[in-house]
C-alpha positions in Angstrom: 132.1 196.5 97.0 134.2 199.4 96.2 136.7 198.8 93.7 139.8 201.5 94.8 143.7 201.4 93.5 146.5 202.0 95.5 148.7 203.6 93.1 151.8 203.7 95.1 152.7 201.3 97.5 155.7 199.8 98.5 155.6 196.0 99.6 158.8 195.0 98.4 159.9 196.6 101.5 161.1 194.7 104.2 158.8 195.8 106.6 157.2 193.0 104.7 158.9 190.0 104.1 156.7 188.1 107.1 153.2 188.7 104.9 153.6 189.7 101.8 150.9 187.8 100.4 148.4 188.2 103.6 149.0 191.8 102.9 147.7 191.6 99.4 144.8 189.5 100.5 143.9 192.0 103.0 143.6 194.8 100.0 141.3 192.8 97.9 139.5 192.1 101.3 138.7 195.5 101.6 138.4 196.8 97.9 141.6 197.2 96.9 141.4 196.2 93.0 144.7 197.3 92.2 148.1 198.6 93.1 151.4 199.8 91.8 154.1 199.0 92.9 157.3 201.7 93.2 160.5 201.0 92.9 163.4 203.6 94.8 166.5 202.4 92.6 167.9 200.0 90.6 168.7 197.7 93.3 164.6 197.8 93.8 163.9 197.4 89.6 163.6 193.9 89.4 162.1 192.9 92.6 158.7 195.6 91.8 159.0 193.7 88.4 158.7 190.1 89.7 156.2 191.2 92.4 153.6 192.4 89.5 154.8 189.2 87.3 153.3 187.4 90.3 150.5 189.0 90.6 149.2 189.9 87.2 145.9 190.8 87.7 146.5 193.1 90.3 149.7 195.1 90.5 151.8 197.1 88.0 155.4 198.3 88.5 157.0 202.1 88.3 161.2 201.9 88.0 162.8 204.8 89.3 165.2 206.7 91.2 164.2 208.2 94.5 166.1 212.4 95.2 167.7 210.2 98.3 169.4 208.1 95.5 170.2 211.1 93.0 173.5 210.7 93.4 173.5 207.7 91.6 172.7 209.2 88.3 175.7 209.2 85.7 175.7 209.4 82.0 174.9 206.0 81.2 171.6 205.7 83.4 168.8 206.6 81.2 170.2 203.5 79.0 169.9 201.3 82.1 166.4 202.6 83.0 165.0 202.4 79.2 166.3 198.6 78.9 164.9 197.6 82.3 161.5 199.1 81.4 161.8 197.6 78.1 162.5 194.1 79.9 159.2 194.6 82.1 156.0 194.9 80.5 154.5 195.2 84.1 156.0 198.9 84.0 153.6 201.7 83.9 155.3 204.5 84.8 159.2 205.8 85.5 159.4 207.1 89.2 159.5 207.7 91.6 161.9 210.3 90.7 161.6 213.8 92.2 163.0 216.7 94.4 163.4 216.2 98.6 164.9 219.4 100.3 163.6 218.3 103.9 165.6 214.5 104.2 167.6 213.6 101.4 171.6 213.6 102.2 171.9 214.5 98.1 172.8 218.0 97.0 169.8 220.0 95.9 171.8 220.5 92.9 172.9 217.2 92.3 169.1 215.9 92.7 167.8 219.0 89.9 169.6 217.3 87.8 168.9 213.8 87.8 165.1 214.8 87.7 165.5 217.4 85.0 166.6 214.4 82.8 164.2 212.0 84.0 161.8 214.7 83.5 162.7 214.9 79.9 163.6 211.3 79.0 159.6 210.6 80.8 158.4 213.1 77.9 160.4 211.8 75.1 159.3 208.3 76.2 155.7 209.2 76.5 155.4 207.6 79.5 154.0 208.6 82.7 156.1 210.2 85.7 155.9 209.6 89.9 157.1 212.3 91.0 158.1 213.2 94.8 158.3 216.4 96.2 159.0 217.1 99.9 159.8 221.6 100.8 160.6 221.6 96.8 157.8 222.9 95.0 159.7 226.5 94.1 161.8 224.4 92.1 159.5 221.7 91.3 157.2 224.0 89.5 159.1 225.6 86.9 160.9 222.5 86.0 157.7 221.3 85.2 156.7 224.4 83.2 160.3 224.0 81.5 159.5 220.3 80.3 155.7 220.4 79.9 154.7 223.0 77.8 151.4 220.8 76.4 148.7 219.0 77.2 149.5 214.5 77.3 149.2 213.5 73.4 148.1 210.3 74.3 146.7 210.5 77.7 144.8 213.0 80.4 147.9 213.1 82.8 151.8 213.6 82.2 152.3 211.9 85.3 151.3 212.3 89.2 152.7 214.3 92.2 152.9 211.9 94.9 151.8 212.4 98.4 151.1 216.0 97.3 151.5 218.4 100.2 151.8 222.1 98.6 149.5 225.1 98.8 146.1 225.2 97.1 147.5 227.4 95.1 150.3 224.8 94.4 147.6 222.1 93.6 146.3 224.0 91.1 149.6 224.8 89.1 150.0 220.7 89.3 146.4 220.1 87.6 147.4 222.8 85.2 150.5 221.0 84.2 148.9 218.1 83.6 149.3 216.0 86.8 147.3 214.1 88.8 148.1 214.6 92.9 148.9 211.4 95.1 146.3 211.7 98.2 147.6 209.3 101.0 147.2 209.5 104.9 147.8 212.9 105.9 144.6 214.0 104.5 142.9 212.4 106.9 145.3 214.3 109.8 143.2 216.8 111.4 145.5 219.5 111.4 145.7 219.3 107.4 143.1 221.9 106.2 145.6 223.4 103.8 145.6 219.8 101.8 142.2 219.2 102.2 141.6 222.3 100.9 144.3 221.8 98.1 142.1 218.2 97.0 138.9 219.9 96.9 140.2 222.6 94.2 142.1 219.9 92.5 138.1 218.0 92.2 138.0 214.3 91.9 138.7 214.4 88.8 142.3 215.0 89.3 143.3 213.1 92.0 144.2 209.3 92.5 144.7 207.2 96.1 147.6 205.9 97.3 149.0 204.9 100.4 153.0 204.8 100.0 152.6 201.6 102.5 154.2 201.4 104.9 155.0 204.8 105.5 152.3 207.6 106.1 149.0 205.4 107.8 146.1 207.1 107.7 144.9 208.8 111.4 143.3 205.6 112.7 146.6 203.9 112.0 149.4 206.5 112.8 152.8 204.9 113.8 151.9 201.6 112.8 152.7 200.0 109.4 151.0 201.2 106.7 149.2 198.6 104.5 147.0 198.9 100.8 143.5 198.3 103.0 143.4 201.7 104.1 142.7 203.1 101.0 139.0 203.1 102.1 139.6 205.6 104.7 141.7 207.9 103.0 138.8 207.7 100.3 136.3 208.2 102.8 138.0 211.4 104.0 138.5 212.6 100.5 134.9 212.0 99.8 134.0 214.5 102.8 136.4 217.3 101.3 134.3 216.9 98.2 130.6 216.6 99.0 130.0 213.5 97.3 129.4 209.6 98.0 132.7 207.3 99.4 131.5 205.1 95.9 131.9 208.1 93.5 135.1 208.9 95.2 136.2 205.5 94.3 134.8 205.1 91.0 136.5 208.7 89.5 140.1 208.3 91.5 140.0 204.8 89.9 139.3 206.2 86.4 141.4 208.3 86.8 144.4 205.9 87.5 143.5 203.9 84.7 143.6 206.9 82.8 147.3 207.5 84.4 148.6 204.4 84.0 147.0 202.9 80.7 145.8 200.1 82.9 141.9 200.0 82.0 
């Protein structure tokens, strides 16, 4: 069987609490290795932690602070954030952190900068970044020229743009950066071309799966809940895009999220 990551999910939601467990069963049931999970805000920091505690050889963590909670950001957070990833070795990553111009009630300058300093503290860390974007990349962009002006010392990717959903030409700036992109369910909507066509510059070389369960299902799915077993689809539709077999689809996004995360 195919061995796929989900490299953001997030099952600490809620939309959850009934099946937790028969959710995680029904990933491995359909090749889902791996996932990480992704914490909004602080309130969410400890519960991703003690979800990936309890399920060690599976899940990973990523602590950060959604642009719908930008506002949140004050002098002392990066102090908070650094000790809480410090106290959770089941952290890979800081995210997901980012820009939103399309839902989030924040100020778009209030939200530039919170990420401009988790953008920084991620590179003086050395630690990988989830980053979200939603009608942001003009901004996005050049923050990430401003912060990123070299190749990962230690590793292929400076982070990952999650649920990617920019121009080709967009995608491309990404890679060049140093950034994996997120591919979730609407690259399997049919009206998507301009993604598809994004992915297939990007190669699967730079690109990891994720679902962001339980939002976005894939097209078989749409308005229901979205779980980790539908990685398979969104890696069979990536796998078209590409020319190439469902397998290899699986076996280079995984490498490449072990190369993300540090999670070989």
């Amino acid at each position: 069987m195919n061995a796929f990551v989900d490299t953001h999910a997030h099952l600490c939601d809620a939309a959850f609490d009934a099946d937790r467990d028969a959710v995680i069963a029904r990933a491995a049931a359909a090749g889902v290795a791996r996932f990480v999970e992704i914490a909004d805000s602080p309130d969410d920091w400890e519960r991703a932690a003690a979800l990936a505690r309890a399920h060690p050889d599976v899940a990973r963590c990523a602590l950060g602070l959604h642009p719908y909670y930008a506002d949140r950001y004050d002098d002392g957070f990066l102090a908070r954030l650094r000790a809480a990833l410090e106290a959770a070795p089941e952290a890979v990553a800081v995210g997901e952190i980012g820009l939103d111009y399309a839902k989030a009630q924040v100020p778009a300058d209030v939200q530039r900068r919170a990420f401009s300093a988790l953008l920084a503290a991620g590179r003086d860390w050395d630690i990988p970044l989830v980053i979200h974007c939603r009608d942001a990349y003009a901004d996005l962009l050049p923050m990430l020229r401003d912060v990123f002006d070299a190749p990962p010392a230690r590793r292929r990717f400076h982070g990952v743009v999650h649920c990617f959903s920019g121009t080709p030409e967009q995608a491309q700036d990404c890679v060049a950066r140093g950034f994996a992109l997120g591919a979730d369910g609407p690259v399997t909507y049919k009206k998507n071309d301009a993604l598809r066509e994004g992915l297939r510059r990007a190669g699967p070389d730079a690109v990891v799966l994720e679902t962001d369960s339980p939002y976005l299902p894939p097209q078989s799915t749409r308005g229901k809940r979205n779980e980790p077993c539908a990685i398979p689809e969104i890696a069979a539709a990536l796998a078209a895009v590409w020319g190439v077999p469902v397998e290899e689809a699986a076996r280079r996004t995984s490498s490449n999220a072990a190369a993300l995360f540090g999670w070989p």
